[in-house]
Backbone as ProteinMPNN parsed JSONL, in Angstrom:
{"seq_chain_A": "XXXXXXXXXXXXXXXXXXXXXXXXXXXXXXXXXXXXXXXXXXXXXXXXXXXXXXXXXXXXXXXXXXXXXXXXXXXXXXXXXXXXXXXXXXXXXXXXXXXXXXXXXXXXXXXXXXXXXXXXXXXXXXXXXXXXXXXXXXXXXXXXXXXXXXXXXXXXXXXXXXXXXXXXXXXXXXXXXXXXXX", "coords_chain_A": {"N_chain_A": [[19.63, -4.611, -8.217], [18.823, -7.775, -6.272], [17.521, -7.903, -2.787], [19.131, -11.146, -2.142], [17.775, -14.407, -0.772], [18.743, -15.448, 1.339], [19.734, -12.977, 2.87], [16.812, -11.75, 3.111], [15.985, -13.217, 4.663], [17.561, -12.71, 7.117], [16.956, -10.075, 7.494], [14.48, -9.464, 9.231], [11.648, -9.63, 9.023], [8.352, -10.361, 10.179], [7.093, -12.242, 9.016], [7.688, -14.186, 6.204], [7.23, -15.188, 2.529], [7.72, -17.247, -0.616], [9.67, -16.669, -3.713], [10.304, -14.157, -3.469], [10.915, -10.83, -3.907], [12.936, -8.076, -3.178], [14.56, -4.871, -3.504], [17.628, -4.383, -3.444], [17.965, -1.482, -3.026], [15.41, -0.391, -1.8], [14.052, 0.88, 0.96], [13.627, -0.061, 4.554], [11.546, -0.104, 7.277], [10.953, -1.02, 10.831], [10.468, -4.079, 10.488], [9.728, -6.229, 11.306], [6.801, -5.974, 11.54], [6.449, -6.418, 9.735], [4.611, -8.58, 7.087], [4.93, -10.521, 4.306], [3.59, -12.316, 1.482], [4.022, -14.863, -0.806], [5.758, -14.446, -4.319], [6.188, -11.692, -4.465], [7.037, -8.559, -5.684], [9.017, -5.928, -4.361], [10.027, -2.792, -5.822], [12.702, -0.53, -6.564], [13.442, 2.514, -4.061], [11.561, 1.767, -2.855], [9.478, 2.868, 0.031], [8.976, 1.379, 2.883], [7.275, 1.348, 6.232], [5.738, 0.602, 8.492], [3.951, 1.406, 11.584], [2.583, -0.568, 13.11], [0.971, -3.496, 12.333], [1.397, -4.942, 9.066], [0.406, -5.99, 6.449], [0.914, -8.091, 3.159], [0.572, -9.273, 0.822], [-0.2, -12.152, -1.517], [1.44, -12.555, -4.939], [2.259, -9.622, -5.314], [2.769, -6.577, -6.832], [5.149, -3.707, -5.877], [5.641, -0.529, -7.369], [8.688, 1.219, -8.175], [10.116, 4.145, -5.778], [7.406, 4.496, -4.454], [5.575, 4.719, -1.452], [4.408, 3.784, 2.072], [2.979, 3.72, 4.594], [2.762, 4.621, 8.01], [1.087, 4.446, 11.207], [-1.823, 2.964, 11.317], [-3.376, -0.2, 10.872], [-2.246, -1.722, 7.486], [-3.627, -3.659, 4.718], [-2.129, -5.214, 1.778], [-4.047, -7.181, -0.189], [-4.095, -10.248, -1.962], [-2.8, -9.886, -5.73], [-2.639, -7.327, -6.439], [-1.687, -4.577, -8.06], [0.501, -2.199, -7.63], [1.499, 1.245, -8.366], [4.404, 3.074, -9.735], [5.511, 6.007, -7.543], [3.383, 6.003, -5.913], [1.865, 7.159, -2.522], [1.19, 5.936, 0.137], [-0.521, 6.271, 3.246], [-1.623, 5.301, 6.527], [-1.264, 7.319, 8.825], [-2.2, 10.231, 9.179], [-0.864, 13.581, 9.488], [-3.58, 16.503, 11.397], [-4.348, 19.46, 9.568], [-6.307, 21.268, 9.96], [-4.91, 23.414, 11.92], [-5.343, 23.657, 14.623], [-3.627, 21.723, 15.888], [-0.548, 21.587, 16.367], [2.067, 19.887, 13.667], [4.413, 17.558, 12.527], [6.194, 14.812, 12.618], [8.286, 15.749, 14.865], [7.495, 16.566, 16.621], [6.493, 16.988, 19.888], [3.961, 14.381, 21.2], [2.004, 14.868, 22.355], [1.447, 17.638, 21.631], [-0.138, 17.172, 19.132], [-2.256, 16.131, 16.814], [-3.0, 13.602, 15.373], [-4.299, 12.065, 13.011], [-4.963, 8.464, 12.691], [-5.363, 5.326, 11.052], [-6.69, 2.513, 9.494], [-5.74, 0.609, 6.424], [-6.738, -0.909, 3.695], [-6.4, -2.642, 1.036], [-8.104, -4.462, -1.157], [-8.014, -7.593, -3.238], [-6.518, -7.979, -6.448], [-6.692, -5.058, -7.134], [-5.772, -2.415, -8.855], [-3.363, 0.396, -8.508], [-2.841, 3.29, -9.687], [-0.062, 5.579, -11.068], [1.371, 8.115, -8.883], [-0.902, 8.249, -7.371], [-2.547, 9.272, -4.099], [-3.457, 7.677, -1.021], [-5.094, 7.973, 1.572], [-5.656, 7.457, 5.622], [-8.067, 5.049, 7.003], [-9.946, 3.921, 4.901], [-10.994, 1.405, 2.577], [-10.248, -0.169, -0.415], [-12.067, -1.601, -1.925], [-12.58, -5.093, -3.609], [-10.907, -5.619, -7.345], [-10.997, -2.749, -7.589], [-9.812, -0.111, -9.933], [-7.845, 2.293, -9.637], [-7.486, 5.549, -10.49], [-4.303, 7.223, -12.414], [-2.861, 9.543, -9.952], [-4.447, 10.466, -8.529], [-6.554, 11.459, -5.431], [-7.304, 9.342, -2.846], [-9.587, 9.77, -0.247], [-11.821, 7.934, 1.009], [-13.798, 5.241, 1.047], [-13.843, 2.953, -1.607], [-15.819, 1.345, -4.072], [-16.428, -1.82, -5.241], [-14.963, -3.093, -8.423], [-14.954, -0.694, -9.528], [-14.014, 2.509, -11.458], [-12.071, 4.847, -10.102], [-10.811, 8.014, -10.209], [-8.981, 11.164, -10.317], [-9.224, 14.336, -7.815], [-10.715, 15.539, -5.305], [-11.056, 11.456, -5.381], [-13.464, 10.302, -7.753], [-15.705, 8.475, -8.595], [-16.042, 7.038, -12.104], [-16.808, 5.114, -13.423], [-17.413, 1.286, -14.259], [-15.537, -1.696, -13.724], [-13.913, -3.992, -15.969], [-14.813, -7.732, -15.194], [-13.666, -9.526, -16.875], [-10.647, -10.652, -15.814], [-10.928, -12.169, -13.626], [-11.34, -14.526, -14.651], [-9.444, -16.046, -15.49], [-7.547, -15.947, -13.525], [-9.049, -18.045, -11.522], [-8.066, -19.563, -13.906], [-4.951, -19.105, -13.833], [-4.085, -20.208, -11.217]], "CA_chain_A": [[19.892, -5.857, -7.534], [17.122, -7.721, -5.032], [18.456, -9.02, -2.262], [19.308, -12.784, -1.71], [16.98, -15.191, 0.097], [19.329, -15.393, 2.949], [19.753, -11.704, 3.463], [15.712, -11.164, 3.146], [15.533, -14.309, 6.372], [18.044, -11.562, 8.552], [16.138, -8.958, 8.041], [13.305, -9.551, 10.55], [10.578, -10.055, 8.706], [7.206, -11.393, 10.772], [7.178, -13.769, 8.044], [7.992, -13.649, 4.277], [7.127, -16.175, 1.609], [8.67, -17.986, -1.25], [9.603, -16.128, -4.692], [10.122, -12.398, -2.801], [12.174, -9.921, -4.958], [13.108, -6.588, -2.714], [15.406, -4.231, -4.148], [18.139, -3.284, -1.906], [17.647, 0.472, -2.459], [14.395, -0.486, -0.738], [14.17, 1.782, 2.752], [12.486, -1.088, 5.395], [11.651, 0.495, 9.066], [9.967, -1.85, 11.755], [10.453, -5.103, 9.892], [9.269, -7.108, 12.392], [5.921, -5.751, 11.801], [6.017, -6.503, 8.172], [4.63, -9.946, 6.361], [5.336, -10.886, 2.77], [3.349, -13.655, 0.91], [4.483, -15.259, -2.386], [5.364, -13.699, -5.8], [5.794, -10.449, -4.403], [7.928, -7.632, -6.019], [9.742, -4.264, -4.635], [11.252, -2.024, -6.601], [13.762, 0.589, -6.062], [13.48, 3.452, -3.642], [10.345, 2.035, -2.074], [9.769, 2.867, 1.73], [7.878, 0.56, 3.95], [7.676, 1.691, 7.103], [4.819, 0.31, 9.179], [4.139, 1.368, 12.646], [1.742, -1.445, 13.013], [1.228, -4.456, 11.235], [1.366, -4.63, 7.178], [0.549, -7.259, 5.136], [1.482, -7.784, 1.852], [-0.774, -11.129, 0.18], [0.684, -12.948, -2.868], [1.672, -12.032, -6.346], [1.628, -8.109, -5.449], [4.081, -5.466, -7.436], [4.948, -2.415, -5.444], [6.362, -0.083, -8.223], [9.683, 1.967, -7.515], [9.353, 5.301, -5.822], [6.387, 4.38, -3.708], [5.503, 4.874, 0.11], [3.654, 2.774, 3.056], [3.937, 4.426, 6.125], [1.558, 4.995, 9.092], [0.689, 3.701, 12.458], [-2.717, 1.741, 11.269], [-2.938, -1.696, 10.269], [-2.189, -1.726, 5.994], [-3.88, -4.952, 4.407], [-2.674, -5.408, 0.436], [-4.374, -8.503, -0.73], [-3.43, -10.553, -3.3], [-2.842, -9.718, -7.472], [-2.722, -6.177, -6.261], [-0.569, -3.717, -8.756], [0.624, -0.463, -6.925], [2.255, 1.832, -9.861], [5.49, 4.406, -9.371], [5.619, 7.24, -6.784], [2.07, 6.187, -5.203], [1.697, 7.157, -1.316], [-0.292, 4.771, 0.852], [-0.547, 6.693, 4.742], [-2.404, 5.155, 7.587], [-1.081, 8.124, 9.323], [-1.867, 11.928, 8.932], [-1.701, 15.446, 10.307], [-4.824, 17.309, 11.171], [-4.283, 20.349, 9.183], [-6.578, 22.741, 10.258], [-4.435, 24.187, 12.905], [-5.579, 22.569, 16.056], [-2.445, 21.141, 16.762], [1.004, 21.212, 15.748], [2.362, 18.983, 12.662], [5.212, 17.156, 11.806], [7.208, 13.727, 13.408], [9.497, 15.765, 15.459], [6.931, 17.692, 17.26], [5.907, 15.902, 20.911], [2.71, 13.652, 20.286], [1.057, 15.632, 23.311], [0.66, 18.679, 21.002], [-0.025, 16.671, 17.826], [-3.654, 15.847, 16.281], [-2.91, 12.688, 13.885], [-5.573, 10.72, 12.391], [-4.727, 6.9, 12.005], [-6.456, 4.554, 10.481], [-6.408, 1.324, 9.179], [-6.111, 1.145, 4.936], [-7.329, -2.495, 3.091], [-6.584, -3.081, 0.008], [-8.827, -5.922, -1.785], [-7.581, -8.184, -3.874], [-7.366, -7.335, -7.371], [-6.937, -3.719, -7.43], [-4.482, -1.164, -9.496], [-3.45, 2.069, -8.092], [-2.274, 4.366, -10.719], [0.958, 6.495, -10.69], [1.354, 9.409, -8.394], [-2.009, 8.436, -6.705], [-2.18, 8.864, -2.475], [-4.238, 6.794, -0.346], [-5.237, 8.425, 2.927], [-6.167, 6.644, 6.646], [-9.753, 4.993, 6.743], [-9.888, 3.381, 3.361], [-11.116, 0.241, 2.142], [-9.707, 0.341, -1.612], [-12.597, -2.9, -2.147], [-11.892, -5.821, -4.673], [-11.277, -5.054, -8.327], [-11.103, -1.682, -8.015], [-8.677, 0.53, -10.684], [-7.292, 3.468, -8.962], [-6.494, 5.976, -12.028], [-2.965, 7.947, -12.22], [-2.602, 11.021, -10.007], [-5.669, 10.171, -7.921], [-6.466, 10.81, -4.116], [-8.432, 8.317, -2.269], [-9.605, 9.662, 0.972], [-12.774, 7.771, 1.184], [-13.654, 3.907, 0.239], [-14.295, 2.95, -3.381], [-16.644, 0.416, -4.443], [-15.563, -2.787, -5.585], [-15.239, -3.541, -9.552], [-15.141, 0.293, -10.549], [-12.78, 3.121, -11.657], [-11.885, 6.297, -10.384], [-9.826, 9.219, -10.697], [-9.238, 12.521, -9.847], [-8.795, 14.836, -6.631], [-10.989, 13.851, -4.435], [-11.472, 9.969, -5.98], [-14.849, 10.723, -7.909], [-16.175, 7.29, -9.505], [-15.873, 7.204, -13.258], [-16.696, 3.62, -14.319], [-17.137, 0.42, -13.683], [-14.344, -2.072, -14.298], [-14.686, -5.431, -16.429], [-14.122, -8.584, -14.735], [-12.907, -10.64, -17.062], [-9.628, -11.116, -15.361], [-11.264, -13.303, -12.864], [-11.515, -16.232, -15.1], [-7.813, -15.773, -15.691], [-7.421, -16.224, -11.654], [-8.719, -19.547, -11.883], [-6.829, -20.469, -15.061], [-3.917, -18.955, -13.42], [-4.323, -20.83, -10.147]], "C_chain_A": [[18.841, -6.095, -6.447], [18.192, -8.458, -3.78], [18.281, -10.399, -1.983], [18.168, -13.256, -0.783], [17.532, -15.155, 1.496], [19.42, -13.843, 3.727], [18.123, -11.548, 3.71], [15.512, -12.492, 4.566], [16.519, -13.622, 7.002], [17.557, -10.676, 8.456], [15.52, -8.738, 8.861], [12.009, -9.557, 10.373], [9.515, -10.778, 9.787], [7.66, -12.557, 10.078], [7.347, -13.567, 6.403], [7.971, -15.132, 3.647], [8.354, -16.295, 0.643], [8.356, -16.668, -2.527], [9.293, -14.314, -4.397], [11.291, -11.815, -3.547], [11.835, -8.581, -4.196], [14.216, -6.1, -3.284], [16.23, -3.659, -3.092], [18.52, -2.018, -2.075], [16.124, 0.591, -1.843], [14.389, -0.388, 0.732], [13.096, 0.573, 3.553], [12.717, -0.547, 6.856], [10.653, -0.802, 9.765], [9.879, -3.148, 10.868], [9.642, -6.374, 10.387], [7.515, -7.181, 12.486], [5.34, -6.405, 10.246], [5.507, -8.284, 7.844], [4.459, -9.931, 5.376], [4.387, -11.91, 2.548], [4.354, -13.799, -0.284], [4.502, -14.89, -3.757], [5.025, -12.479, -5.433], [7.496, -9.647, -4.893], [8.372, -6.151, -5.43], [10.388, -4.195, -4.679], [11.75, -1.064, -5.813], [13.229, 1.761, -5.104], [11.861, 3.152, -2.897], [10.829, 2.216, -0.492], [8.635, 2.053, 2.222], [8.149, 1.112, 5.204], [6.136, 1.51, 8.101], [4.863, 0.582, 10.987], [3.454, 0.14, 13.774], [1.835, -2.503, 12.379], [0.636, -4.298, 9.921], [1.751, -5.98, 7.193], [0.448, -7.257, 4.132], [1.055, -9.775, 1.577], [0.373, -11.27, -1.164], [0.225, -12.234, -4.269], [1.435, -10.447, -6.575], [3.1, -7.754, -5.922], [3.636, -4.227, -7.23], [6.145, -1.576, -6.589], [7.717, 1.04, -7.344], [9.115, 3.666, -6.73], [8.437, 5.462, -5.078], [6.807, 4.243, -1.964], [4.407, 3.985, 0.708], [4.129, 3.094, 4.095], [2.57, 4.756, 6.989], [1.162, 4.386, 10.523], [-1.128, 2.716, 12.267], [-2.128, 0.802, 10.663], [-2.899, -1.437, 8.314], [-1.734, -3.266, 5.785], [-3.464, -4.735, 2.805], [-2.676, -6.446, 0.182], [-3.631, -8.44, -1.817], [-3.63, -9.869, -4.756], [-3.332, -7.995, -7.416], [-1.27, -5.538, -6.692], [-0.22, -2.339, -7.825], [2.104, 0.311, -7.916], [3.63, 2.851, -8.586], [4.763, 5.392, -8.365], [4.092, 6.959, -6.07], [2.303, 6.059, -3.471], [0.5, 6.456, -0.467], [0.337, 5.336, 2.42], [-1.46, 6.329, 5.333], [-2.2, 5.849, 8.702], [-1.261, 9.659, 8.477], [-2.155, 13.222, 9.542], [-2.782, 15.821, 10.361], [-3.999, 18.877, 10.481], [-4.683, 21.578, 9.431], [-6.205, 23.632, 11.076], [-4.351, 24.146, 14.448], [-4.626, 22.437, 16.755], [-1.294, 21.468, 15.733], [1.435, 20.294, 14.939], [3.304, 18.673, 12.676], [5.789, 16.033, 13.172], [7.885, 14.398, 14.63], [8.705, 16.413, 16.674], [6.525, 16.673, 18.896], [4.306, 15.477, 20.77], [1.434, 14.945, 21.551], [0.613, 17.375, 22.565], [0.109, 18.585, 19.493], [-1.344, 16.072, 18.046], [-3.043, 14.659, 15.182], [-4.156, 11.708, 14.412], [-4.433, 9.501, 11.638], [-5.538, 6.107, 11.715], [-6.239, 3.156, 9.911], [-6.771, 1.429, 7.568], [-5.982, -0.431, 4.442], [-7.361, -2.153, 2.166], [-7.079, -4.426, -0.839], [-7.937, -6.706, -2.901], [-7.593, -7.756, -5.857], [-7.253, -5.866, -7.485], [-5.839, -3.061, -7.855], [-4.572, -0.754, -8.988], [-2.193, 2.645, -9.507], [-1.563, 4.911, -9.984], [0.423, 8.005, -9.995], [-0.407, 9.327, -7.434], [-1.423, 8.248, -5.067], [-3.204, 8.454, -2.072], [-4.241, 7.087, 0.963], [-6.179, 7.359, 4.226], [-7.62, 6.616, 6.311], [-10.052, 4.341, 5.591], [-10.111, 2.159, 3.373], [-10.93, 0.557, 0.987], [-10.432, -1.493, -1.723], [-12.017, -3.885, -3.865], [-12.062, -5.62, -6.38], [-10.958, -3.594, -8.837], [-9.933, -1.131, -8.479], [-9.055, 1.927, -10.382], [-6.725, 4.757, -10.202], [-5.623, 6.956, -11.609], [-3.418, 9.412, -11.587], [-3.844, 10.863, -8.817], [-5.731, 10.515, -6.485], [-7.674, 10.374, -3.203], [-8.598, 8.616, -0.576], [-10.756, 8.599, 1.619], [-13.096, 6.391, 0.628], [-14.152, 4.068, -1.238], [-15.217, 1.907, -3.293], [-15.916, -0.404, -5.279], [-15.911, -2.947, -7.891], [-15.253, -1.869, -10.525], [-14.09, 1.366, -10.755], [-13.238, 3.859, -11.13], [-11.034, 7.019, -10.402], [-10.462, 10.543, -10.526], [-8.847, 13.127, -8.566], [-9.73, 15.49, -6.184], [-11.448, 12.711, -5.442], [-13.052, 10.354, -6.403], [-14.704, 9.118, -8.964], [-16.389, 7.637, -11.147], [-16.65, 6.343, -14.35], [-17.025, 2.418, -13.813], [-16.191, -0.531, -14.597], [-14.764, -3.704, -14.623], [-14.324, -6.604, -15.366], [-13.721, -9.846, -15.218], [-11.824, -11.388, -16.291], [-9.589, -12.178, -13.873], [-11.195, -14.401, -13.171], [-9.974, -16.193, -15.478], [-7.275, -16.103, -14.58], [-7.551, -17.683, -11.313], [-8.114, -20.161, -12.268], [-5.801, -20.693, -14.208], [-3.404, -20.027, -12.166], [-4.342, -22.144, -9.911]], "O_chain_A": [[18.176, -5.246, -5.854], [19.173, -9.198, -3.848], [17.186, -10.772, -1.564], [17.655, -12.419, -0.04], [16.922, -14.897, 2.534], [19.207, -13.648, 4.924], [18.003, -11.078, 4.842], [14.628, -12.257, 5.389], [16.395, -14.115, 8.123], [17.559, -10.057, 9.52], [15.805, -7.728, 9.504], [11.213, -9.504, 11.31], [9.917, -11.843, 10.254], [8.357, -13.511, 10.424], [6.985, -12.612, 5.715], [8.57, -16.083, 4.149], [9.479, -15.814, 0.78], [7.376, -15.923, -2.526], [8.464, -13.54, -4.876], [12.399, -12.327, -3.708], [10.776, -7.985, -4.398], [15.01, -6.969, -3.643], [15.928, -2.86, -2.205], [19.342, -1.469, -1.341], [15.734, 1.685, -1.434], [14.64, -1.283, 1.54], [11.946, 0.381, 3.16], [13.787, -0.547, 7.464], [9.757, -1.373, 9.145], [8.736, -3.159, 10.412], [9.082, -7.262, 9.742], [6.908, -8.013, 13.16], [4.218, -6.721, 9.851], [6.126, -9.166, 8.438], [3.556, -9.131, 5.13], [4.251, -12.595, 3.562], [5.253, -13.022, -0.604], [3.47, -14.956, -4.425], [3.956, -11.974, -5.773], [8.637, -9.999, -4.592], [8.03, -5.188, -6.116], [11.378, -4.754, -4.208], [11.394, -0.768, -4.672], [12.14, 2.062, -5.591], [11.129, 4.053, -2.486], [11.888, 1.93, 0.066], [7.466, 2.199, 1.864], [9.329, 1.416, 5.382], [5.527, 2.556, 8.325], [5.729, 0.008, 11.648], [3.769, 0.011, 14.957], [2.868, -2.616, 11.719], [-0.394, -3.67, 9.676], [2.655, -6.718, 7.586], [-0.232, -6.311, 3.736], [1.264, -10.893, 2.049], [1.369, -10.646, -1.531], [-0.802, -11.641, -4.6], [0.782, -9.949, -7.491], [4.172, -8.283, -5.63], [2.668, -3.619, -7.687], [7.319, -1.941, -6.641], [7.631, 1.483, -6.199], [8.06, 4.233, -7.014], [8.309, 6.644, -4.759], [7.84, 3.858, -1.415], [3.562, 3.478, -0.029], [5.257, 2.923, 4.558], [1.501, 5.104, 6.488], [0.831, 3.24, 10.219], [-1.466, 1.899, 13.123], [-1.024, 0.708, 10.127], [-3.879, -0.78, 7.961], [-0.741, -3.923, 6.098], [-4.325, -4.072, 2.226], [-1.607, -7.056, 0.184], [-2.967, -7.598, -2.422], [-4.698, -9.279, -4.915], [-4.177, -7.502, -8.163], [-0.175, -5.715, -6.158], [-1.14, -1.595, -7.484], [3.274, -0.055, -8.03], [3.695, 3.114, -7.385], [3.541, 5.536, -8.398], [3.63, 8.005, -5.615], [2.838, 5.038, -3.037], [-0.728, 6.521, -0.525], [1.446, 4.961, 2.8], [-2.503, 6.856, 4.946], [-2.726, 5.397, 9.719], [-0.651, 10.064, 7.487], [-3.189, 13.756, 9.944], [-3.387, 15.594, 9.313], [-3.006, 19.273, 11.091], [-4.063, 22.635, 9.314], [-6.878, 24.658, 11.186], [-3.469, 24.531, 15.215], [-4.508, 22.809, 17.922], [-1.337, 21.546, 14.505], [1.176, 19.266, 15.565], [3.888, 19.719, 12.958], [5.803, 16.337, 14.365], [8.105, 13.605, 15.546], [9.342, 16.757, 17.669], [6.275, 15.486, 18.686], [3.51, 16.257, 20.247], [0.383, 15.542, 21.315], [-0.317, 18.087, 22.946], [-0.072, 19.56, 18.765], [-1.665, 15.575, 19.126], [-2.631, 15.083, 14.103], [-4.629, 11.094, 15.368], [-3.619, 9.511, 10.714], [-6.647, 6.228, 12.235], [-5.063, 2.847, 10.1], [-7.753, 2.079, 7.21], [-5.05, -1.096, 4.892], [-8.211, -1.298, 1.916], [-6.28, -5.331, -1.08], [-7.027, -6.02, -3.366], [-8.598, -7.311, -6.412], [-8.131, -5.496, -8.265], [-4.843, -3.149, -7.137], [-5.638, -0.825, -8.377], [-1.09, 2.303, -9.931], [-1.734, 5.034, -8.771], [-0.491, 8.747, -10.354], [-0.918, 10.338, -6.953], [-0.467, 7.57, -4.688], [-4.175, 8.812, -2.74], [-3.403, 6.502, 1.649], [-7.139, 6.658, 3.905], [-8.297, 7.458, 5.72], [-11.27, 4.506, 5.66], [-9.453, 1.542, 4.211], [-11.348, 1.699, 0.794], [-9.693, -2.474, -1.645], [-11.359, -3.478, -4.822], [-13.206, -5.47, -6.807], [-10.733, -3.248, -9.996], [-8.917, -1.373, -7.829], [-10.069, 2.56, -10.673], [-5.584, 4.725, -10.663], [-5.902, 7.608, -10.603], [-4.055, 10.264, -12.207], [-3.67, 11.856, -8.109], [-4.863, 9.856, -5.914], [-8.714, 10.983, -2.954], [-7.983, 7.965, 0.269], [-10.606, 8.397, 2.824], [-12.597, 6.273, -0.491], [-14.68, 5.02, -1.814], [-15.394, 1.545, -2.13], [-14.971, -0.005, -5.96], [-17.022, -2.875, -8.416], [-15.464, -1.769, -11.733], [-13.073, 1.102, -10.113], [-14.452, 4.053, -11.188], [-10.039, 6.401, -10.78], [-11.617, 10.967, -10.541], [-7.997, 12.436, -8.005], [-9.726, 16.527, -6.848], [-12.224, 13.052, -6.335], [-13.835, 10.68, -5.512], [-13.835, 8.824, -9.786], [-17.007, 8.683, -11.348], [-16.992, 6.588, -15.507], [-16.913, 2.443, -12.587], [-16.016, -0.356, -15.803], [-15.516, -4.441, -13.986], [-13.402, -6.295, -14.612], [-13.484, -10.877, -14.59], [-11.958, -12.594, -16.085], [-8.643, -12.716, -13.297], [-11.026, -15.328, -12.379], [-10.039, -17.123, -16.281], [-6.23, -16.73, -14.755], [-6.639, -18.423, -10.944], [-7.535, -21.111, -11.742], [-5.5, -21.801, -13.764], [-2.318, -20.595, -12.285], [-4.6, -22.565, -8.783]]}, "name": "protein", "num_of_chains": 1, "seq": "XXXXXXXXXXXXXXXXXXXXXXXXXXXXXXXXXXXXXXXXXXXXXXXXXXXXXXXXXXXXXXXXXXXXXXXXXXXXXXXXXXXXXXXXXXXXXXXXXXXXXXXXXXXXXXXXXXXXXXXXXXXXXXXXXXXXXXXXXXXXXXXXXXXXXXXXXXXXXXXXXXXXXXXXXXXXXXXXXXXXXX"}
């Protein structure tokens, strides 16, 4: 079930467009921070949780299962697919030991890298892929399953793998389809 038009205007949305389908097993933190365009879809069990502002452009489908969480700004432009279980963090631990890890810990002994993560217009992310702070994920680009993207991609090409290693470049027919569509 998505919820109703009237329930998605009490939520607290910044702002939310026309033709919005959220799923109410969809986890929403900081709402207020969030904006919706038009012809956007989430599914089940997603989490949004922006500490910052998140925008969300027209005709995007966030698949079930998926995350958005972080204290930078997270841009996904328009006709942007994001598959099952994929993690998108503009927040993360330093790891190497430095500091202390996890939410609960006080920020005064805590190392996190934030960042700001842009997604272009136009771009897949494949299942099970994560998307770490710092990222431009440029226009076009197909993200393949399982993938992690610490580092920008180049616009129009594939990759895949762990770390994101370029593979391909990607056709662009589906541009003249954009027009049509449009």
């Amino acid at each position: 079930m998505f919820y109703t038009k009237e329930r998605l205007n009490q939520i607290g949305f910044k702002s939310i467009g026309e033709n919005v389908l959220i799923s109410e097993k969809c986890s929403i933190y900081s709402p207020q921070n969030i904006t919706i365009g038009n012809n956007v879809r989430i599914d089940d069990f997603v989490i949004l949780s922006p500490s910052s502002e998140m925008i969300i452009g027209n005709f995007v489908h966030i698949a079930c299962h998926s995350s958005i969480i972080g204290k930078g700004k997270i841009i996904i432009s328009d006709f942007v697919g994001i598959s099952g279980r994929v993690s998108i963090y503009s927040s993360s631990d330093d790891y190497t030991g430095l500091a202390m890890t996890n939410p609960m810990i006080p920020e005064k002994f805590r190392k996190v890298n934030n960042g700001n993560i842009i997604i272009e217009k136009h771009v897949i992310i494949g299942a099970g892929s994560v998307i770490l702070p710092n990222v431009i994920i440029r226009e076009g680009c197909a993200i393949g399953a399982l993938t992690l993207v610490s580092k920008d991609c180049e616009e129009f090409s594939i990759y895949s793998g762990n770390p994101a290693n370029k593979i391909g470049k990607r056709l662009k027919r589906f541009l003249r389809y954009e027009k049509e569509f449009i």
